[in-house]
N, C-alpha and C positions, 0 to 999 in steps of 0.2 A: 566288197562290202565295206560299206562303213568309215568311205573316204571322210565324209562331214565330222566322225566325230571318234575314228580311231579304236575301231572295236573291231568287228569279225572279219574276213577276207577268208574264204575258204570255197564255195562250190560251183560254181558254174558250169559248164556242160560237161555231166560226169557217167551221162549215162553206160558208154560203152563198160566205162568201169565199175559202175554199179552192178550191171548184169552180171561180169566178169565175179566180183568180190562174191558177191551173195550167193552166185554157184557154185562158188569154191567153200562155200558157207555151209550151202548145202550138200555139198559131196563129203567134206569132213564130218559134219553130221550123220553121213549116211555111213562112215566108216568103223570099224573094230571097233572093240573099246579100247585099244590100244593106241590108236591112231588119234584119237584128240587131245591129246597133252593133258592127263591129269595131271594130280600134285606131283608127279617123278616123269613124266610121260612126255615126249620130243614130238616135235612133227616141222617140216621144214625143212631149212639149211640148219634144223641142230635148235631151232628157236623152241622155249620151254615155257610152260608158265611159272608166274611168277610163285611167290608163297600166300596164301591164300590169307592167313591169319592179318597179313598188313596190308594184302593188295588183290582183293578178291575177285578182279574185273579181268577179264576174259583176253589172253595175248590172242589175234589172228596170224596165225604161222605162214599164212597166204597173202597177207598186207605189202603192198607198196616197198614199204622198207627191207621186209623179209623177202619179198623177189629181186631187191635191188641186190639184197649182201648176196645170194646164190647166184646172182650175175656178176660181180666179183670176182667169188671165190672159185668159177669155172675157168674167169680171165687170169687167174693167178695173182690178182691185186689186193693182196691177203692185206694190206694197211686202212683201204680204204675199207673191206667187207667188214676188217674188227671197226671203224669207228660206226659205220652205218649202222650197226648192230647196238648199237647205244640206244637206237629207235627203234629197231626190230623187235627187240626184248619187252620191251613196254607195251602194256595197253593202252589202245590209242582207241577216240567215238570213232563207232562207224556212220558217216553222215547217213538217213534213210533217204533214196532217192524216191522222184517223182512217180516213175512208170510204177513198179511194181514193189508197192509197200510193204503189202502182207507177205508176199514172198521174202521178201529181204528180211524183213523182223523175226521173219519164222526160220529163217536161215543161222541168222545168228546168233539167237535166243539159244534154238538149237544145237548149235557147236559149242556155245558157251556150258548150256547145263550139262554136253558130256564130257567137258573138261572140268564139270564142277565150279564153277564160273558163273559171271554176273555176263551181260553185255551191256556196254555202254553204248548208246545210243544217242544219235542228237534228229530232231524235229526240226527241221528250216524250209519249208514251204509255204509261207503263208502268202499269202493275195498280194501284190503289189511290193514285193522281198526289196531290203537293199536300195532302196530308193532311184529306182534304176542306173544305181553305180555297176562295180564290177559284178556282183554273185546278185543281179539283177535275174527278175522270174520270181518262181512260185506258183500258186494254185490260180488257174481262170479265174475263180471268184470262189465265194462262201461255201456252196454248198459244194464243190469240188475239193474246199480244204475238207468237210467233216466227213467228205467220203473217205478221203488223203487218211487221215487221224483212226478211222472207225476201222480201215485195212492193216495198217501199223499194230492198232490195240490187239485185233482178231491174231497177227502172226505172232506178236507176243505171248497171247496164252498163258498160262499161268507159270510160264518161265521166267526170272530172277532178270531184270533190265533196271538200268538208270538210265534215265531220259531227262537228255539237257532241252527243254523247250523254245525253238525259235529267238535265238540268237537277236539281237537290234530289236525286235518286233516292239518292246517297249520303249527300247529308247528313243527309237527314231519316229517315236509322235510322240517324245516331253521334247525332243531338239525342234520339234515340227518339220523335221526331211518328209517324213508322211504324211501326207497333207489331210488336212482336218476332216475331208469326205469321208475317208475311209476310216477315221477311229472308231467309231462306235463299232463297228461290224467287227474290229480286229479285237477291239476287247468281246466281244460276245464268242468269235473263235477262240482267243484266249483261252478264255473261260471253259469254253466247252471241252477242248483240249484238258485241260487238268481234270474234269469232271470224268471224261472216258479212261485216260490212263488211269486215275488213282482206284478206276474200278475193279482193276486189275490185281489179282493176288498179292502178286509179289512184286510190283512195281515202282518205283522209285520215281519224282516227278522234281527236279528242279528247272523253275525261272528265268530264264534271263535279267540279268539287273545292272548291266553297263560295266564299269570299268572303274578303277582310282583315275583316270587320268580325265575321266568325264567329272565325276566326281561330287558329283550334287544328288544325294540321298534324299534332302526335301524335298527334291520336285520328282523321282520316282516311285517311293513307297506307296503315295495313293492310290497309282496303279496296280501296283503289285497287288495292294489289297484288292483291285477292281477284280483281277484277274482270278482269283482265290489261290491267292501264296496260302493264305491258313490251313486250305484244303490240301495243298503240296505238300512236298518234303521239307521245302525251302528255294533258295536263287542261287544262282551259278553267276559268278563274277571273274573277268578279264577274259572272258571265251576269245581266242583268236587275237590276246594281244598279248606286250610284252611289262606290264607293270610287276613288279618283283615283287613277293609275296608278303612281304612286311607291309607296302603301300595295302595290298588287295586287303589284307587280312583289316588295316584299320577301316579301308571303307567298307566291307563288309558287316562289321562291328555294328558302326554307326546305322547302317541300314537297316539289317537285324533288331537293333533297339527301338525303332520306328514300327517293326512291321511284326511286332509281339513275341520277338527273341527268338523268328528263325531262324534256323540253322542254315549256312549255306558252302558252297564248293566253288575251288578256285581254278583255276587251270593255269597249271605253271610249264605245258608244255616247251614256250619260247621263252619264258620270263629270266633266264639265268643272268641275263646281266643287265634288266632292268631296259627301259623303252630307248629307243632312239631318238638324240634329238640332234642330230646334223642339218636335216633338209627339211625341204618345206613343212611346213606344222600339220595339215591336212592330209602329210603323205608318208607321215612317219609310222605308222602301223605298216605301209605296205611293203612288204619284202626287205623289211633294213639292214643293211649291212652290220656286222659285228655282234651280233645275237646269238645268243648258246641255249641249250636246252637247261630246263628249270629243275626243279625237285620231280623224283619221281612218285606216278599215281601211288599212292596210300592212300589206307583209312585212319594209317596213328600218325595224325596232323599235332599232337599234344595241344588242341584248342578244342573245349567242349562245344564251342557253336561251331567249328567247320568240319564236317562229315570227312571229305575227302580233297586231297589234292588229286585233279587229273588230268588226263593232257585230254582233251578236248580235241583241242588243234591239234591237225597232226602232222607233227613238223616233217618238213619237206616239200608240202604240198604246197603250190603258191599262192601269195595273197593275192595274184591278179597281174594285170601287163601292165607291171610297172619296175622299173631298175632293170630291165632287161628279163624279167619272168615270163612264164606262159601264161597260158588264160587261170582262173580262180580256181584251186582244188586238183592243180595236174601236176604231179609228181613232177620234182625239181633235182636230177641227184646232184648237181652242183652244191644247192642252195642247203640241204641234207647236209652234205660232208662240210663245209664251213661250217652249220652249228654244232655239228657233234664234235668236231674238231676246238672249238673254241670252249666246249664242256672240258671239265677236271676227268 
């Protein structure tokens, strides 16, 4: 994703592991109350949730990072399972796949509320995704995304989610990567999107709104407003990249000032030591060498416009085949232990 203009890199064919996640989603769900990690409560390799008061989003003790440290710590490679574990501990979105929406949302919705927990959630299906770069797909057409969206809201339920909404979808018709056919119809999904989740109880509904390194708030806010940001929470800014959160924080500022003093969320998943600029400019989001993990998810950002920092992206996974990576969204452990390794 997001070669033209240095934003997301995350999904591409993930089905096997969606099934996988989301049943592990559901079987946690369907276990003790002992078994889903309340505020004192383990499940895992030892993986715990966090404290609720600063970071109320839902750890998955079954995630990628947390099967990697227990394959580790079996191998007796107790250096590498303690850094991996840097990412295990943390709440990381669970992307919602394609096949089976409502099952997946209701998967994780459900493990989260009985750990007393939020789940973070991201939306990245829309019609014509990614301008057919790497995390290229999404929905056959329109009315396939509001079935997509209308299965997602039904597995949510009146259980406690934040939903980052489709990633690029804005950017990539102000860059014009989305060719002009298809805007109107993406803003009307858009649209419709924020309208079905925010119907929702307890649901949380941020934006997409590009990046600091994109960096042009004039030419995005109109949309934002097209989309109904007023009706949302607010925008999600740096999803899937590495801008350090001083840059994120002032373009978010300025956008928020534009679009009637939004509030929005940052992701500082990979951000810890700010973007890469060695290699080609179009390819410096994907998979850069020398990149460490950022702040971790909170809600006490000490900024009254920014709700929360969260890892969105979730580190490890790859941007796509490029620096020697796998395809977009396939666990990397290589690529994992360099950034946890380059974290304090």
């Amino acid at each position: 994703m997001y070669g033209s203009t240095g934003a997301v890199s995350t999904f591409a064919s993930r089905a096997a592991r969606w099934s996988v996640a989301a049943g592990a989603a559901l079987v946690l769900a369907g276990c003790s109350s002992g078994g889903g990690g309340g505020e004192e409560g383990e499940a895992g390799p030892g993986i715990a949730q966090r404290p609720k008061d600063s970071d109320p989003y839902w750890v998955n003790p079954h995630g990628n990072a947390a099967e990697q440290v227990a394959r580790y710590e079996k191998a007796g490679r107790k250096d590498e399972a303690r850094q991996i574990r840097k990412i295990a501990e943390q709440p990381t979105a669970e992307w919602i796949g394609p096949e089976n929406p409502e099952q997946e949302a209701r998967g994780f919705t459900v493990a989260a509320r009985k750990a007393d927990r939020s789940a973070l959630l991201v939306l990245y299906n829309i019609p014509h995704r990614d301008c057919g770069q790497f995390s290229r797909g999404g929905a056959a057409d329109g009315d396939a995304y509001r079935t997509w969206v209308e299965g997602v809201a039904r597995g949510i339920g009146d259980r406690p989610a934040t939903v980052i909404l489709e990633p690029d979808a804005l950017l990539h018709m102000v860059d014009r990567c989305t060719p002009q056919e298809f805007h109107e119809e993406r803003y009307d999904l858009l649209a419709g999107a924020v309208t079905e989740l925010k119907a929702l109880k307890n649901t949380k509904v941020y934006v997409d709104a590009g990046n600091a390194g994109w960096g042009r708030p004039d030419q995005i806010f109109e949309p934002l407003r097209r989309v109904g940001v007023d009706r949302a929470d607010g925008f999600a800014v740096n999803v899937s990249n590495f801008y350090s959160t001083k840059d994120s924080l002032a373009y978010g500022r300025q956008l928020s000032a534009k679009v009637g003093g939004k509030h929005f969320v940052i992701d500082t998943s990979r951000n810890g030591n700010g973007p890469y600029t060695g290699g080609e400019p179009d390819e410096n989001w994907c998979n850069p060498p020398g990149r460490a993990l950022g702040e971790p998810p909170t809600t006490k950002t000490g900024d009254p416009l920014v709700d929360a920092y969260l890892w969105v992206k979730r580190p490890g996974e790859s941007d796509g085949t490029c620096k020697g990576g796998p395809e977009a969204g396939r666990w990397w452990p290589s690529y994992a232990l360099k950034l946890a390794k380059a974290t304090g």
